[in-house]
SETIDREN-212100 format. One record per residue (C-alpha): residue in three letters; x, y, z. Coordinates in nm, 2 decimals. Example, Ala and Ser with C-alpha at 12.3 -4.5 7.8 and 13.67 -1.06 7.14 Angstrom:
BEGIN
+---------+--------+--------+--------+
| residuo |      x |      y |      z |
+---------+--------+--------+--------+
|     ALA |   1.23 |  -0.45 |   0.78 |
|     SER |   1.37 |  -0.11 |   0.71 |
+---------+--------+--------+--------+
//
This chain:
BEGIN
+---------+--------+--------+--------+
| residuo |      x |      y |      z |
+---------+--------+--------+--------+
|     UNK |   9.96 |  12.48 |   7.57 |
|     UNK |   9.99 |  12.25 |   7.87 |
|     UNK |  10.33 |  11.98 |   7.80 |
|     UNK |  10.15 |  11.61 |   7.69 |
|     UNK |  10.33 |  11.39 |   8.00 |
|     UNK |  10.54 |  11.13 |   7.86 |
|     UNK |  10.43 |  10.76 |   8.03 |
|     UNK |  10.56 |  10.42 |   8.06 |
|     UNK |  10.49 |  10.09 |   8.14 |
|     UNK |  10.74 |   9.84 |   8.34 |
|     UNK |  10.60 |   9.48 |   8.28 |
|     UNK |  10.40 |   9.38 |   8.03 |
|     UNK |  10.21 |   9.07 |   8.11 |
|     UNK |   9.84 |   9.05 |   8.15 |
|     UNK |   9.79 |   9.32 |   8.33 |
|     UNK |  10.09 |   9.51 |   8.27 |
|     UNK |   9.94 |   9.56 |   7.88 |
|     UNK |   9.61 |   9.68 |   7.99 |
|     UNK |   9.83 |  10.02 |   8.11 |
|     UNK |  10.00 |  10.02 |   7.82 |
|     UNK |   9.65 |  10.08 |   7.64 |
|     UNK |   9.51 |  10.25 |   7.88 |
|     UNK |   9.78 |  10.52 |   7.87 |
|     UNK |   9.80 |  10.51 |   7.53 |
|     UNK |   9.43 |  10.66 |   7.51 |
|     UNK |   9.48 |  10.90 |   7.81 |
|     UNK |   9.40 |  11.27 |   7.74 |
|     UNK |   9.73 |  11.48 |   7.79 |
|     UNK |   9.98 |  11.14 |   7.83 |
|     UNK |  10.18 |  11.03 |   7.58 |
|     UNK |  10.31 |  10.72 |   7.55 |
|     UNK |  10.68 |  10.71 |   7.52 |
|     UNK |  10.77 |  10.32 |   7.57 |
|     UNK |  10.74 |   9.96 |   7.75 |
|     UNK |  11.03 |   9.79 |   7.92 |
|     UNK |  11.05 |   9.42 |   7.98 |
|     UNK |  11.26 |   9.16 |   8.08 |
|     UNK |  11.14 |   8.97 |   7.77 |
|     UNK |  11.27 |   9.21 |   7.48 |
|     UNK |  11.01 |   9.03 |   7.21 |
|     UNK |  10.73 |   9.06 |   7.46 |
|     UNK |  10.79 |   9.44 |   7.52 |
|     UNK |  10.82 |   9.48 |   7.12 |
|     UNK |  10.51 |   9.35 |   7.05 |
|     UNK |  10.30 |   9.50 |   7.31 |
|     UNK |  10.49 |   9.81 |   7.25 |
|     UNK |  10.42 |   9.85 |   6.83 |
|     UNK |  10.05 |   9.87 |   6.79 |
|     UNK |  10.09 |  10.17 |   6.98 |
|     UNK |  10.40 |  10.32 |   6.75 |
|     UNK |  10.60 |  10.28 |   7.05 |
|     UNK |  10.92 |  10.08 |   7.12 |
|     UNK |  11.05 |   9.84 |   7.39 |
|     UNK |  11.32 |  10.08 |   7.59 |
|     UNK |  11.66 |   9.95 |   7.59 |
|     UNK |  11.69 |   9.95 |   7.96 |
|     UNK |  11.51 |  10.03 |   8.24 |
|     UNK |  11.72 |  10.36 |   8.28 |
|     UNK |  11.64 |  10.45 |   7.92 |
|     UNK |  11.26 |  10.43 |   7.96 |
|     UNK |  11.30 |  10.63 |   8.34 |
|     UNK |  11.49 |  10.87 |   8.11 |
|     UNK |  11.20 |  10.91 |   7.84 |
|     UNK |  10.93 |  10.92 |   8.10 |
|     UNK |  10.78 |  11.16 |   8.33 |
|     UNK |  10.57 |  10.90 |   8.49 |
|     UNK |  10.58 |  10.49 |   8.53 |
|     UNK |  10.34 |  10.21 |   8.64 |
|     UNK |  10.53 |   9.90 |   8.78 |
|     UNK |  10.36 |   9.65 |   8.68 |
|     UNK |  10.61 |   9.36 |   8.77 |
|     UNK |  10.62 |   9.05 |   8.99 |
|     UNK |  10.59 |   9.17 |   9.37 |
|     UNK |  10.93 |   9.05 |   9.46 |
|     UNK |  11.08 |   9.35 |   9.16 |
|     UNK |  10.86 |   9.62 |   9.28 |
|     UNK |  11.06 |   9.80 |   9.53 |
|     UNK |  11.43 |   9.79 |   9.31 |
|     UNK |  11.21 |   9.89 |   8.98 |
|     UNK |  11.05 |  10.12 |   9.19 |
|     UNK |  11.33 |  10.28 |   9.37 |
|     UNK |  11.53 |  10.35 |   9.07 |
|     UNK |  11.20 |  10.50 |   8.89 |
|     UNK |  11.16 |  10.72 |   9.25 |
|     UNK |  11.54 |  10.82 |   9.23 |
|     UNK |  11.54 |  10.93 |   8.93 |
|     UNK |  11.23 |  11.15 |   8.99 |
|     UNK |  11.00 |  11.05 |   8.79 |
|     UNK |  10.63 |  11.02 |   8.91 |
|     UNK |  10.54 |  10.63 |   8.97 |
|     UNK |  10.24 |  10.40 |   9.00 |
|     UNK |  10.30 |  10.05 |   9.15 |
|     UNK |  10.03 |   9.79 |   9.16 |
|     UNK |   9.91 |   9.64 |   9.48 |
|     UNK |  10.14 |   9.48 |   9.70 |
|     UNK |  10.34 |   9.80 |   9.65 |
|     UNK |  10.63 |   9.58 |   9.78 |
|     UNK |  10.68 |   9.22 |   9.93 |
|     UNK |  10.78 |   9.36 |  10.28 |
|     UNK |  10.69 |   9.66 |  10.49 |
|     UNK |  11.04 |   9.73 |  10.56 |
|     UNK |  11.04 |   9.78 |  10.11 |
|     UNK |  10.77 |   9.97 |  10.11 |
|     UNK |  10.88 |  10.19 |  10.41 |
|     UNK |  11.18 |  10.26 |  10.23 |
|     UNK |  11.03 |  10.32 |   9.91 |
|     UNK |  10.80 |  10.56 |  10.12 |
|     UNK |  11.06 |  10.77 |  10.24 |
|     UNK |  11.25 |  10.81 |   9.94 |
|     UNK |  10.98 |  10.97 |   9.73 |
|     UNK |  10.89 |  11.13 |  10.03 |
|     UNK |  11.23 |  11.27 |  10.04 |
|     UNK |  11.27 |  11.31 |   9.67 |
|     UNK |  10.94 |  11.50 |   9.64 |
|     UNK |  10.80 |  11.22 |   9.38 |
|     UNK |  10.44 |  11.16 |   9.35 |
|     UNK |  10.37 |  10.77 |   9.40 |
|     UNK |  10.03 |  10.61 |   9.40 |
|     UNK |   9.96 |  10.25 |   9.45 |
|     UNK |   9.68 |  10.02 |   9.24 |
|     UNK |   9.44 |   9.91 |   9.48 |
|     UNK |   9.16 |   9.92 |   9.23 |
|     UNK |   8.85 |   9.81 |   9.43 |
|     UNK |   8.86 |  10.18 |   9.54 |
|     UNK |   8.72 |  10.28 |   9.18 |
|     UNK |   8.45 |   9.97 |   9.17 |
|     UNK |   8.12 |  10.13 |   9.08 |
|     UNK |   7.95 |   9.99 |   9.37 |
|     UNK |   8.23 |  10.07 |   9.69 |
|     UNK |   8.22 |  10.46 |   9.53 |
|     UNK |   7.85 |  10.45 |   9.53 |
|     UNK |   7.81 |  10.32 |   9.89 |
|     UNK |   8.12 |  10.58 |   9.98 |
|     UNK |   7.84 |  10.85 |   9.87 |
|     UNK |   7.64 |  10.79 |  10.19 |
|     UNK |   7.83 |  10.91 |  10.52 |
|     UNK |   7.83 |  10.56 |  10.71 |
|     UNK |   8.02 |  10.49 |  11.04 |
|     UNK |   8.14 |  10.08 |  10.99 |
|     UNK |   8.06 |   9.85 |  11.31 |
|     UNK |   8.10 |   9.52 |  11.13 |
|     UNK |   8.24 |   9.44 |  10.80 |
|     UNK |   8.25 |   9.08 |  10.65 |
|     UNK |   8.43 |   9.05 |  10.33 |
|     UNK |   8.43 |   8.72 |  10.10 |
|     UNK |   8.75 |   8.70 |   9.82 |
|     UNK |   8.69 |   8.36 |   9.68 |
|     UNK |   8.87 |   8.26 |   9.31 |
|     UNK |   8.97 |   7.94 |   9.18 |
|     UNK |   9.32 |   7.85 |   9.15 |
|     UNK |   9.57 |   8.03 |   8.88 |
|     UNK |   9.95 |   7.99 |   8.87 |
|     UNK |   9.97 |   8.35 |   8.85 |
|     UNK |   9.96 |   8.57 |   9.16 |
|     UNK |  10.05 |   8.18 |   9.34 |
|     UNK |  10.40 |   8.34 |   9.40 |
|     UNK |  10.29 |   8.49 |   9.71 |
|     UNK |  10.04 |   8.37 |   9.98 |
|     UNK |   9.69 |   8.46 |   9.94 |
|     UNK |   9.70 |   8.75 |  10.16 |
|     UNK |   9.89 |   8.97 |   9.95 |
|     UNK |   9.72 |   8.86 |   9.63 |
|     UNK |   9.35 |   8.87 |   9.74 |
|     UNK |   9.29 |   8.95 |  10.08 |
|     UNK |   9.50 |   9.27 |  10.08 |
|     UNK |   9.21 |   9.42 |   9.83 |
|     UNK |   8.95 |   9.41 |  10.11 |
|     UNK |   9.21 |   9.46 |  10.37 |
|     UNK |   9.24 |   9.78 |  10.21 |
|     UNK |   8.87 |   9.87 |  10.20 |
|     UNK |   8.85 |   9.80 |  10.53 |
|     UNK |   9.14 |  10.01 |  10.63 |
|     UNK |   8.98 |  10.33 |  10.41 |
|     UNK |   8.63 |  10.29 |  10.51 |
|     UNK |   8.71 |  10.27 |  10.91 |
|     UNK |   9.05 |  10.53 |  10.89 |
|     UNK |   9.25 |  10.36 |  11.15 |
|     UNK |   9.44 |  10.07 |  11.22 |
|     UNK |   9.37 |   9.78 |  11.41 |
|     UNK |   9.45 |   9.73 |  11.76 |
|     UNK |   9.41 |   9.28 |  11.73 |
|     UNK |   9.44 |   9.11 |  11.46 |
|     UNK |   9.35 |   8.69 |  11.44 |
|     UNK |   9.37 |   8.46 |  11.14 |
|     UNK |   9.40 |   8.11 |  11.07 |
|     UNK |   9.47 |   7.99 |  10.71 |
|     UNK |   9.62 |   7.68 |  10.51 |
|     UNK |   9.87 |   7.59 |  10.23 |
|     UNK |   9.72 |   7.38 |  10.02 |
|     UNK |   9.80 |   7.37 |   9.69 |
|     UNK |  10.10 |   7.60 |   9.67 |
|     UNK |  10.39 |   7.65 |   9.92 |
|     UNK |  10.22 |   7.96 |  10.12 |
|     UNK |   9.84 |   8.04 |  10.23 |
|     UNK |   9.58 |   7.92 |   9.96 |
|     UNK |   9.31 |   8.01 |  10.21 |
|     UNK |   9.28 |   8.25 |  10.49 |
|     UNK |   8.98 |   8.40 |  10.77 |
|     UNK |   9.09 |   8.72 |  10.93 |
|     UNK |   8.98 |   8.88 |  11.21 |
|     UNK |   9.07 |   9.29 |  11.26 |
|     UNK |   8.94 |   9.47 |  11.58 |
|     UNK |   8.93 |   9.83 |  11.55 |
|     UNK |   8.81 |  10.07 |  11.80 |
|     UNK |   8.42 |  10.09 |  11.75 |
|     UNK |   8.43 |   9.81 |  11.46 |
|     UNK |   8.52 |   9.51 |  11.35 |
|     UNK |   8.61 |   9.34 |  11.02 |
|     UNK |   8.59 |   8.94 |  10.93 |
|     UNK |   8.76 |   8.87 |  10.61 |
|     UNK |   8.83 |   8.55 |  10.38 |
|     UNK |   9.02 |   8.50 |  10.11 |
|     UNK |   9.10 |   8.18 |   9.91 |
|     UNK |   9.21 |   8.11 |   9.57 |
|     UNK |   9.11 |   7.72 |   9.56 |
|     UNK |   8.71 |   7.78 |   9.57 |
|     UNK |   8.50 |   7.63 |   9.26 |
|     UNK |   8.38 |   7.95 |   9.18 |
|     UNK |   8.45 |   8.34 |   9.17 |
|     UNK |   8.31 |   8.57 |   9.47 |
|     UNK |   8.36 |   8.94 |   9.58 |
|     UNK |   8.09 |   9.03 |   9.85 |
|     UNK |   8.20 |   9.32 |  10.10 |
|     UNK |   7.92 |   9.35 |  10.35 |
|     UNK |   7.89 |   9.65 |  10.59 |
|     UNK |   7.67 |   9.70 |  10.90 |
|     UNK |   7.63 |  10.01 |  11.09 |
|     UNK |   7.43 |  10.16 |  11.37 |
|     UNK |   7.09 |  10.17 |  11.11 |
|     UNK |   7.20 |  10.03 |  10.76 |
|     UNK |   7.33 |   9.74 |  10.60 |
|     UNK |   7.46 |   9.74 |  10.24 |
|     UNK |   7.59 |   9.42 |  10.09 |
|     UNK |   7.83 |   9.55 |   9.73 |
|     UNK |   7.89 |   9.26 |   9.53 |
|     UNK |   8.24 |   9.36 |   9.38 |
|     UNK |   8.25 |   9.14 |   9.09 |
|     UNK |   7.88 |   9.22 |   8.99 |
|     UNK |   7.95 |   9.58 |   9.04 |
|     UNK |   7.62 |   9.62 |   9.20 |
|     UNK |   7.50 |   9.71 |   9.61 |
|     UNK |   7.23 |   9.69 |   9.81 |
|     UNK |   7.10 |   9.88 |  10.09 |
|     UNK |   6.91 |   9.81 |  10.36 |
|     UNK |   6.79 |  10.17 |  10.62 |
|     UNK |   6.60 |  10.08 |  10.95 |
|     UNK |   6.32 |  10.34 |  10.98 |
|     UNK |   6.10 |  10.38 |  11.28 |
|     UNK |   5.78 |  10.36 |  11.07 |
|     UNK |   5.67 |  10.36 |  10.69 |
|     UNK |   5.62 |  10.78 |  10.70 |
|     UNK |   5.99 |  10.86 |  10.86 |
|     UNK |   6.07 |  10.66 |  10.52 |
|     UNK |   5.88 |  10.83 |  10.36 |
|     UNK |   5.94 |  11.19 |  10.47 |
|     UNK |   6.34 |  11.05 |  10.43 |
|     UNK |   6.27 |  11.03 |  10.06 |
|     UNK |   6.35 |  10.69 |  10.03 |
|     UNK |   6.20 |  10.45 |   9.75 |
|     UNK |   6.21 |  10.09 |   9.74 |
|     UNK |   6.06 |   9.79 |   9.85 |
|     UNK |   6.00 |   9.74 |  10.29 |
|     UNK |   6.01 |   9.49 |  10.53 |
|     UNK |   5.83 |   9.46 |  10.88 |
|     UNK |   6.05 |   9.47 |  11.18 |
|     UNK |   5.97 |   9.32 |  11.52 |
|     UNK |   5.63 |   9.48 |  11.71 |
|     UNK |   5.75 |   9.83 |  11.71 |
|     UNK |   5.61 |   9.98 |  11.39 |
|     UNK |   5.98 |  10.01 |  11.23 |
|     UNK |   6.09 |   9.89 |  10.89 |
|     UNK |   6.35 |   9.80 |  10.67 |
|     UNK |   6.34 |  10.01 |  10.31 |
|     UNK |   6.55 |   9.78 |  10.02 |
|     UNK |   6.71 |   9.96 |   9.78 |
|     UNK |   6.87 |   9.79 |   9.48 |
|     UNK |   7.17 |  10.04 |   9.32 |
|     UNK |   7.30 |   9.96 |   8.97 |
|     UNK |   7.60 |  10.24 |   8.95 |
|     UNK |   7.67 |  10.35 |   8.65 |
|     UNK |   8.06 |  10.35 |   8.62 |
|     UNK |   8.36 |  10.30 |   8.34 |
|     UNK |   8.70 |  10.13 |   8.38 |
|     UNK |   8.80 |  10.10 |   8.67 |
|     UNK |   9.18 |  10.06 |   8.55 |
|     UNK |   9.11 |  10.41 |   8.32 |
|     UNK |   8.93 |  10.57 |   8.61 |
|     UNK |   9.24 |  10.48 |   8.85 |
|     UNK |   9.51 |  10.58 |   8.58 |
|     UNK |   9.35 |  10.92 |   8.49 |
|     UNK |   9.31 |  11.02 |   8.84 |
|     UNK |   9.70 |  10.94 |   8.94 |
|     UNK |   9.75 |  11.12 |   8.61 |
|     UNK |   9.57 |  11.43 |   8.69 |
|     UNK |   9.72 |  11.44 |   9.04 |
|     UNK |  10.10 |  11.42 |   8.89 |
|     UNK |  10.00 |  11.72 |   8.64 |
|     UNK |   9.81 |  11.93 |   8.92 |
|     UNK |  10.08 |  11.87 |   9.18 |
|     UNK |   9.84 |  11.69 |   9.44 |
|     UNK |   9.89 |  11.37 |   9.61 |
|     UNK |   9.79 |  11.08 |   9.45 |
|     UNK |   9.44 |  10.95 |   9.57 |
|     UNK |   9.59 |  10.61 |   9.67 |
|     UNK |   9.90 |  10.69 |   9.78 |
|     UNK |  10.24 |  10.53 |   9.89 |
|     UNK |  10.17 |  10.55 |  10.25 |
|     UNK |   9.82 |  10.37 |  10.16 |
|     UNK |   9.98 |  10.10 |  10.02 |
|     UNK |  10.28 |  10.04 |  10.29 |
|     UNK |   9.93 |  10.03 |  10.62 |
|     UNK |   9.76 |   9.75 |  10.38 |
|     UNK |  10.06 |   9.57 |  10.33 |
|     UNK |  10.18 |   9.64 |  10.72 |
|     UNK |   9.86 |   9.49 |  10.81 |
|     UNK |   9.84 |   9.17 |  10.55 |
|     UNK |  10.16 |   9.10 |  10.72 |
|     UNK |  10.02 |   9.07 |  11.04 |
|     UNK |   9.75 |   8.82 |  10.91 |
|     UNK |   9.98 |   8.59 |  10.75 |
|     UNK |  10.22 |   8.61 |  11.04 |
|     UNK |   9.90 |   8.54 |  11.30 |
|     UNK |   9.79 |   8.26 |  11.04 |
|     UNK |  10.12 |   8.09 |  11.09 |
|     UNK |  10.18 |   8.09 |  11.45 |
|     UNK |   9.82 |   7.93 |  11.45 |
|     UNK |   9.90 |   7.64 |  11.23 |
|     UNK |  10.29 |   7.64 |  11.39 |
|     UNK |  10.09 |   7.57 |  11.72 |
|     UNK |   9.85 |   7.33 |  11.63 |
|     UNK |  10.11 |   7.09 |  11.39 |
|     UNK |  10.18 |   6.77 |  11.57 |
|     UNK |  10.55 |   6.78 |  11.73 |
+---------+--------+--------+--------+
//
């Protein structure tokens, strides 16, 4: 019989206890304990599940085989490193650190440690970005809107690394390179650091226009992607996409297979075919956990990995950095 692997949790705030359940249900992980800073908080997410708030955070890395962080930013890389150092496996959730130079560090040591380490950037399991992943698209533009209304929590670090870093991630997977310019102009507002920021990223062959704030009225998660002959517009939140193919006339549509409702384009005979997609899909935070899981107990790296996690945060730090020379430039002297 295959050894259950023993799990832990590291923060157990709102998000921090939806691990703890989740990994509490997982097939072949057993939970072994929480660990908080807040001993009553880690007891009492800690018992419905007939587990116990670890001592210390060495006593839970010692009764674990993997970890999620699930801290404030600013802990990630020490909790992290010590869980690394150790060796046990370990999950951090997006930033995976506050800096680059962290996250570099962090990088190298499970590199150098041989530790598996995955990082939650969960959009990657929304229903609708894996369904649109199912068609092989090459991006050429890609506008992104992250709009919430304002929360204390997450306000400890500027929108970029709370919001924008989602779709900055997207971005990054969907066009597999870096960008060569980046632009952005942003504003405090209603905290100390960015409460809204635009982006601009210039790849080779694409570009990607991204905004983020966190004191809009209401909620929105639109990712938009244009290529050479489609258009799909995957509404995040809703979990839902549509997709728009340019055929040169109604029959290559038809001899493509394609269903849905068409538009006329221009005086050249071509269309447009709209397809609505409704993917089917669970949770995305079980979907994430199980696959990090699975990778630690197969030996295979996680699908989100470390070094993932430090080119989205390398880039969010060049956003916020060109955001702030902008407003440095333009503040009266």
């Amino acid at each position: 019989m295959v050894p259950s692997i023993r799990a832990g949790t590291v923060g157990v705030g709102r998000l921090g206890r939806e691990h703890v359940r989740v990994l509490a249900h997982l097939p072949g992980v057993t939970l072994s304990g929480v660990y908080d800073k807040n001993p009553q908080k880690g007891e009492s997410e800690a018992q419905p599940y007939g587990v116990h708030q670890a001592a210390s955070l060495e006593d839970l890395i010692d009764s674990c085989d993997l970890i999620t962080v699930v801290t404030t930013t600013r802990s990630h890389f020490e909790v992290a490193r010590q869980i690394v150092d150790a060796g046990v496996a370990c999950f951090v959730e997006k930033p995976i650190c506050a800096t680059s130079a962290e996250a570099e560090s962090l990088v190298d040591l499970a590199r150098t440690r041989g530790v598996p380490l995955g990082v939650g950037h969960i959009e990657r399991y929304n229903p609708a970005y894996t369904s649109f992943r199912r068609d092989a698209v090459t991006p050429r533009f890609i506008e992104a809107h992250r709009l919430a209304p304002f929360v204390s929590r997450g306000a400890d670090v500027a929108v970029v690394f709370d919001l924008m870093i989602h779709d900055i991630d997207l971005v990054l997977h969907l066009v597999g390179q870096e960008p060569r310019d980046v632009r952005a102009a942003g504003a405090a507002v209603v905290s100390n650091d960015l409460d809204l920021c635009n982006a601009r990223l210039e790849f080779d062959g694409a570009v990607a226009n991204l905004t983020a704030s966190r004191i809009s009225p209401t909620t929105r998660r639109r990712f938009r992607v244009f290529s050479e002959s489609t258009y799909s517009v995957l509404d995040l939140r809703e979990k839902s996409l549509e997709r728009y193919r340019l055929f040169g006339s109604r029959e290559d549509m038809e001899r493509a297979g394609v269903e849905g409702s068409t538009l006329p384009l221009g005086e050249r005979g071509h269309v447009v075919a709209m397809e609505k997609v409704a993917p089917a899909g669970g949770e995305m935070l079980h979907d994430e956990l199980f696959d990090f899981v699975k990778a630690v107990a197969s030996g295979h790296p996680p699908p989100v990995t470390g070094e993932d996690g430090l080119r989205a945060l390398r880039v969010a730090e060049q956003v916020h950095e060109r955001a702030h020379e902008l407003l440095r430039s333009v503040r009266p002297s």
